[in-house]
PyMOL CGO cylinders between C-alpha atoms (Angstrom):
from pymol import cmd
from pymol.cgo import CYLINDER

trace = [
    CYLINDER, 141.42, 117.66, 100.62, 140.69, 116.69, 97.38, 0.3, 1, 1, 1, 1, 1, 1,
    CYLINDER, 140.69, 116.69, 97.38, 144.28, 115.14, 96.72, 0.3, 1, 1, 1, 1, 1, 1,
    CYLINDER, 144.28, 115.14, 96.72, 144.15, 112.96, 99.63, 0.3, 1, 1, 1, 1, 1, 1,
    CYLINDER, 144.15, 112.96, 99.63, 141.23, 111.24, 98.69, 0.3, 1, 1, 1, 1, 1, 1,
    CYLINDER, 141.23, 111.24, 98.69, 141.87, 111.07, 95.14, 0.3, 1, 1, 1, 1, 1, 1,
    CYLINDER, 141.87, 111.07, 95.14, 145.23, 109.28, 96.40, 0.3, 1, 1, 1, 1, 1, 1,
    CYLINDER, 145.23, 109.28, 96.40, 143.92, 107.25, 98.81, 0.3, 1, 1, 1, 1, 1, 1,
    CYLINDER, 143.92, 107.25, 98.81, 141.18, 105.55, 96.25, 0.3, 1, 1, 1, 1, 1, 1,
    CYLINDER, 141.18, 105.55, 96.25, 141.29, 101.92, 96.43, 0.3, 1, 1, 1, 1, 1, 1,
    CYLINDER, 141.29, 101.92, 96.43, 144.25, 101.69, 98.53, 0.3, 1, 1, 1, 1, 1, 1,
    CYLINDER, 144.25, 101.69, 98.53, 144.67, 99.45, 101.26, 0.3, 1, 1, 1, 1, 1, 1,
    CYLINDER, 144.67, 99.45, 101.26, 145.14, 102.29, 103.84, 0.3, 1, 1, 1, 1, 1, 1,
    CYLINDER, 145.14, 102.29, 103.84, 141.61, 103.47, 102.98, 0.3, 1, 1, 1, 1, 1, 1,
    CYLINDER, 141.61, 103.47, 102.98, 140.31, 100.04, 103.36, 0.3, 1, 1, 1, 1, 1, 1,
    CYLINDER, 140.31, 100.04, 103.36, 141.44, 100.06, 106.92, 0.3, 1, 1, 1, 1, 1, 1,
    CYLINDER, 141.44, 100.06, 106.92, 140.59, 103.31, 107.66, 0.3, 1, 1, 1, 1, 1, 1,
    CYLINDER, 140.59, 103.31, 107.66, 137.04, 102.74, 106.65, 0.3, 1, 1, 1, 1, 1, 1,
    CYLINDER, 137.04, 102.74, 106.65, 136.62, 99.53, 108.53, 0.3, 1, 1, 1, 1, 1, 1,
    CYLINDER, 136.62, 99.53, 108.53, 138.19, 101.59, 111.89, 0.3, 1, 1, 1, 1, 1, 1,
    CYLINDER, 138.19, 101.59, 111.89, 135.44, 104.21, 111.21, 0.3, 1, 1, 1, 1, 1, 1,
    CYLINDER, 135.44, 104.21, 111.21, 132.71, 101.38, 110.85, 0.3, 1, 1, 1, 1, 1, 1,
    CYLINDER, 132.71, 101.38, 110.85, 134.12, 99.59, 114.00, 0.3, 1, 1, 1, 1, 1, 1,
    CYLINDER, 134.12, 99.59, 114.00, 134.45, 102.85, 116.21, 0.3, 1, 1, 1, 1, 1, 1,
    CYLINDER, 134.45, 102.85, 116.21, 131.09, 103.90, 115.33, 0.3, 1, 1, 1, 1, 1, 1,
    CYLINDER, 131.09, 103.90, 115.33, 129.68, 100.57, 116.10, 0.3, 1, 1, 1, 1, 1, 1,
    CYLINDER, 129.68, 100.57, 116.10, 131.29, 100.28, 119.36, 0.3, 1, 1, 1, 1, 1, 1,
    CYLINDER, 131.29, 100.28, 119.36, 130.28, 104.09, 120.20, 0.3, 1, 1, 1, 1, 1, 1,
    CYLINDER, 130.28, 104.09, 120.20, 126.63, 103.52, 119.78, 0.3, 1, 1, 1, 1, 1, 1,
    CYLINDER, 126.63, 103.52, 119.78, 126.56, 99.68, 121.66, 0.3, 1, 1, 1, 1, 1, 1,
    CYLINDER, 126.56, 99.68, 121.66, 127.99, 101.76, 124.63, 0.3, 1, 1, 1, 1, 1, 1,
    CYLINDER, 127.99, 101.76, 124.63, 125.41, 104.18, 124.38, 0.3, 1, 1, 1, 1, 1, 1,
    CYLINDER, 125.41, 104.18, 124.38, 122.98, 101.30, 124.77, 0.3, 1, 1, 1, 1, 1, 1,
    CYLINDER, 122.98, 101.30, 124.77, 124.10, 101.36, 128.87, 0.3, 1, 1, 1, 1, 1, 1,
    CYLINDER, 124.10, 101.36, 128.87, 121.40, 100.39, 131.75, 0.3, 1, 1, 1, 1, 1, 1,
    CYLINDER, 121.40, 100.39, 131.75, 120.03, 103.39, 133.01, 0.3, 1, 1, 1, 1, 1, 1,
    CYLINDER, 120.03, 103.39, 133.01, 121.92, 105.71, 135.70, 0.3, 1, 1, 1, 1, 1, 1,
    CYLINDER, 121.92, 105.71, 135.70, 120.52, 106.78, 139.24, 0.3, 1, 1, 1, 1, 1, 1,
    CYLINDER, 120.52, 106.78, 139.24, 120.35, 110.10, 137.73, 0.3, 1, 1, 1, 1, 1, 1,
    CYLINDER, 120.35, 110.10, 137.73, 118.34, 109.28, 134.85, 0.3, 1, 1, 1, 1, 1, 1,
    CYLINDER, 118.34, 109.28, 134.85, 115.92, 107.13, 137.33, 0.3, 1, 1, 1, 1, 1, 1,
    CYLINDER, 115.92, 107.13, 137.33, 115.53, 110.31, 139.57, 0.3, 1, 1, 1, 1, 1, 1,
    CYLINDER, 115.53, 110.31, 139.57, 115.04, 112.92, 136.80, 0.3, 1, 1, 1, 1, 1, 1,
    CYLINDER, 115.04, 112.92, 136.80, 112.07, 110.86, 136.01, 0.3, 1, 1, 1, 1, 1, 1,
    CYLINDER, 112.07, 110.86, 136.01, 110.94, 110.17, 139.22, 0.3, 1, 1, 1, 1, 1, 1,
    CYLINDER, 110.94, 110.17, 139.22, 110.81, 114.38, 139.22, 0.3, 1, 1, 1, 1, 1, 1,
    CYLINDER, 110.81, 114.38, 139.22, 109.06, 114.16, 136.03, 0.3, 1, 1, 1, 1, 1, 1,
    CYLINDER, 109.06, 114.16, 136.03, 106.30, 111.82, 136.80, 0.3, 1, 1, 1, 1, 1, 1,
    CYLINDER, 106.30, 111.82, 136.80, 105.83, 114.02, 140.15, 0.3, 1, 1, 1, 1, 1, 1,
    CYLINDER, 105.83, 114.02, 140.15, 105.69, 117.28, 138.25, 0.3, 1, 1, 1, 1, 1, 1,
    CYLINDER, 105.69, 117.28, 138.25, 103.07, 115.50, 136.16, 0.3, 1, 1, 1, 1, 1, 1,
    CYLINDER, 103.07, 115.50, 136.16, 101.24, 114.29, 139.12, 0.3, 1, 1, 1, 1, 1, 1,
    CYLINDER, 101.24, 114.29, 139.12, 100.72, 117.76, 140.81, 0.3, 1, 1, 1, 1, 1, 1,
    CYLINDER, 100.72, 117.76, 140.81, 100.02, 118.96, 137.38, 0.3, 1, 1, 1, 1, 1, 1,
    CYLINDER, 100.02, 118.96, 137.38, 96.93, 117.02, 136.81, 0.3, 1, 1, 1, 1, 1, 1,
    CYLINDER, 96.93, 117.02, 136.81, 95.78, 117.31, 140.30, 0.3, 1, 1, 1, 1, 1, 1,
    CYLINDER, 95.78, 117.31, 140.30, 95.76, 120.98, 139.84, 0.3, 1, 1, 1, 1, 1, 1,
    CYLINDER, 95.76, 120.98, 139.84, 93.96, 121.17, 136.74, 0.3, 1, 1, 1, 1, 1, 1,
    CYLINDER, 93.96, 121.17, 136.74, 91.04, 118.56, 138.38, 0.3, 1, 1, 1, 1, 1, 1,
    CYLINDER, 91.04, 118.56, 138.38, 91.17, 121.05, 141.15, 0.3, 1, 1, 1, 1, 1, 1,
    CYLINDER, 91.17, 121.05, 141.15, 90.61, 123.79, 138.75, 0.3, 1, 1, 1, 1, 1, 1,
    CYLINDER, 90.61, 123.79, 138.75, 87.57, 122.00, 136.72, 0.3, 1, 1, 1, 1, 1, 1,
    CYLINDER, 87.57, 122.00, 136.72, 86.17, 121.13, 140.14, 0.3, 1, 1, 1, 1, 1, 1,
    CYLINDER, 86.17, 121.13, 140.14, 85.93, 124.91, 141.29, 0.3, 1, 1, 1, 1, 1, 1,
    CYLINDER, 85.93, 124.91, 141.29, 84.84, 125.58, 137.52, 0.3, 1, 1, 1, 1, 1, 1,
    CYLINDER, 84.84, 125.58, 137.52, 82.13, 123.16, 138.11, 0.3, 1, 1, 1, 1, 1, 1,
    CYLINDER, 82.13, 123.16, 138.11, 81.05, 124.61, 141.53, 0.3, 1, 1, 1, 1, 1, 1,
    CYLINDER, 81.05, 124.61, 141.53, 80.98, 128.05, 140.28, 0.3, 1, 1, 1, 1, 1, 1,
    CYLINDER, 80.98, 128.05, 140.28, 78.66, 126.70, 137.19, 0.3, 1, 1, 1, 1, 1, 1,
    CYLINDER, 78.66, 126.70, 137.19, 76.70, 124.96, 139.73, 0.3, 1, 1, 1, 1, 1, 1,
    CYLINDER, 76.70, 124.96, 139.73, 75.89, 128.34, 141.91, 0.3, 1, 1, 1, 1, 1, 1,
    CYLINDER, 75.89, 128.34, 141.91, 75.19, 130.39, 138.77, 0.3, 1, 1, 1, 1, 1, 1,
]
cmd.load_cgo(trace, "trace")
């Protein structure tokens, strides 16, 4: 491995081959830069519902907590 980079030091194959690298990891991450999916909208649509049950649970939970601290 060593070799082939020694040799290909300052050639104009290496030149190329970094500007590919550059250019194919510029395109990859501009494409992963894409509007968001109706799979992505519904997972959080889940999310924000899971959330939404959550914290009505818990202010169901202080309520009785309250109540009970109210009767004692």
């Amino acid at each position: 491995m060593r070799k082939l980079f020694l040799s290909m030091q300052s050639t104009q194959s290496s030149k190329i081959l970094v500007a590919f690298f550059l250019l194919s990891t510029t395109i990859f991450a501009l494409s992963a830069c894409e509007d968001k999916g109706a799979a992505e909208t519904a997972g959080e649509r889940i999310d924000q519902g899971f959330e939404s049950v959550s914290d009505a649970y818990k202010e169901g939970v202080e309520e009785v907590k309250d109540e009970i601290d109210d009767q004692s």
